[in-house]
Every structure is written in C-alpha cells, then in structure tokens.
N, C-alpha and C positions, 0 to 999 in steps of 0.2 A: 504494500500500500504506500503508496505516496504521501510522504508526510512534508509539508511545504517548510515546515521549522528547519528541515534537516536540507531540504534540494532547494536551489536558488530555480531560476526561469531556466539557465542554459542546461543547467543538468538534467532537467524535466524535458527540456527538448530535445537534449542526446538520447534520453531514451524513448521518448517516443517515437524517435526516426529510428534507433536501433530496432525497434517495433516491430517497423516496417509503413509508422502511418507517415499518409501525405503529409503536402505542408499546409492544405484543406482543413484535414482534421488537427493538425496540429492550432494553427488558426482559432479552429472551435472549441480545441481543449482550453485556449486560454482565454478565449471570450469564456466562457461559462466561468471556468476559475475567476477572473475578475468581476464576473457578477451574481460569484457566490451561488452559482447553480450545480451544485452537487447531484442533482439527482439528472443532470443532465450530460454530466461531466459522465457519471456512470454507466449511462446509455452510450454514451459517444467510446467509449473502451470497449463495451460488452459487444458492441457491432461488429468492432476491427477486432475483436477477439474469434470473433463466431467467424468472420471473414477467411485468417487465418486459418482454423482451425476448416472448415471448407477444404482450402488449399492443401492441409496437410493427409484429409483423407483421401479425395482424387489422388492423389500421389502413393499415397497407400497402398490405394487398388492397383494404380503402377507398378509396384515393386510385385506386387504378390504376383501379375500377373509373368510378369520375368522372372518370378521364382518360380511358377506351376512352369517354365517353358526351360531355366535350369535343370529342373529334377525330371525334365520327360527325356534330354538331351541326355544327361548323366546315365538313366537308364537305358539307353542307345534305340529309345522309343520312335525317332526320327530318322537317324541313318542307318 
C-alpha cells in the first residue's frame, strides 16, 4: 500500500510506470490523490490490475500451449 508519509510524487510515479500504467493513468492517479478521492484512486489500480493480470493469463494459455506441443515432440508423437 502506498503510504504518501513514506513516497514523495516521483517515487509514486516510478512505480507506477514500473506498473506498467500510462502517463493517462498516471495523470489520474494524481488528480484523485490531490483531491482526496481514495475511493477512486482504488478503482483507477484495480483496472490496470485486472488489465494486467488479462495479459498474464492469455500468455499463460501460450506457454501451456508450447508445452502440450514440447511433451508431444519429446514423445516423438510428430516425427
């Protein structure tokens, strides 16, 4: 959790680009922070989280797929 006592503006911003979020959302993370809209601030992460995580299942199904296509190879199921 982000504690504003402990991270200035830049460190909040490195990591939100380390993230992966635009400079959009970054934008809208500090509108809200400046006007004290926490519960919007919440929304605007839980998105780029869901967004993320999206990305990381499709990629998922990727690997599995090269891995069912590994172990048919390995069993010499193809040549």
């Amino acid at each position: 959790m982000i504690n504003n006592k402990n991270m200035n503006r830049n460190d909040i911003s490195i990591n939100l680009q380390d993230a992966g979020c635009s400079s959009e959302v970054i934008k809208e993370f500090f509108y809200f922070q400046k006007t004290g809209q926490k519960e919007q601030l919440l929304k605007l992460l839980a998105k780029h989280k869901k967004e993320l995580l999206s990305i990381l299942h499709e990629s998922q199904k990727k690997i599995d797929c090269l891995d069912f296509l590994i172990f048919k190879l390995k069993q010499n199921i193809f040549i």
